[in-house]
C-alpha positions in Angstrom: -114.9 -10.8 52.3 -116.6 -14.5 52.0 -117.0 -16.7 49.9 -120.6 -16.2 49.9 -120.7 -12.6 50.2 -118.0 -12.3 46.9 -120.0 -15.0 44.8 -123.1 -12.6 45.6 -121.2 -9.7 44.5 -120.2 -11.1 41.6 -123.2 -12.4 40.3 -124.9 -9.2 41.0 -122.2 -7.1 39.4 -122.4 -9.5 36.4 -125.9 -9.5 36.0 -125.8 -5.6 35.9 -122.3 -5.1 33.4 -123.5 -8.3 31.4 -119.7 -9.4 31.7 -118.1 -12.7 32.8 -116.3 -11.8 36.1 -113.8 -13.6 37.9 -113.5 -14.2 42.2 -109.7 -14.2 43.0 -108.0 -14.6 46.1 -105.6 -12.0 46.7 -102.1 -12.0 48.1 -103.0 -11.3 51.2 -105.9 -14.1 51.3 -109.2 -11.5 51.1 -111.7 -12.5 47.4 -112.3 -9.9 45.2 -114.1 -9.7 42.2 -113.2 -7.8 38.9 -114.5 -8.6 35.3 -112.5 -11.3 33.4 -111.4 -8.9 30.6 -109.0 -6.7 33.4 -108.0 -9.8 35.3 -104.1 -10.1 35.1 -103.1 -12.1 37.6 -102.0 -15.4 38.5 -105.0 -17.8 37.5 -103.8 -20.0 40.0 -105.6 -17.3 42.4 -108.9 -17.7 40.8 -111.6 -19.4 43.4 -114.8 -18.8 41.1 -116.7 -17.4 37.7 -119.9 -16.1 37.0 -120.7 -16.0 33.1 -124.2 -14.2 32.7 -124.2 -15.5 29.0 -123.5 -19.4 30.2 -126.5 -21.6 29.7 
């Protein structure tokens, strides 16, 4: 997916789960989204978060 279509996916689902969510690239170069409290991975992979609660 995008950029723009994983930011928007993110920010809706973290809107809706009032979680902080985190846009990764994967390992084989597609974004995906998952909340921050499952994400185990490399945080060198991370492109982007969306914090509902940040100001």
């Amino acid at each position: 997916m995008s950029f723009q279509t994983a930011h928007a996916f993110a920010f809706s689902l973290a809107t809706t789960l009032m979680a902080a969510i985190v846009i990764y690239r994967a390992g084989d170069g597609t974004l995906s989204v998952t909340p921050t409290s499952e994400y185990d991975g490399d945080e060198n992979a991370i492109v982007g978060e969306i914090d509902p609660f940040a100001s």
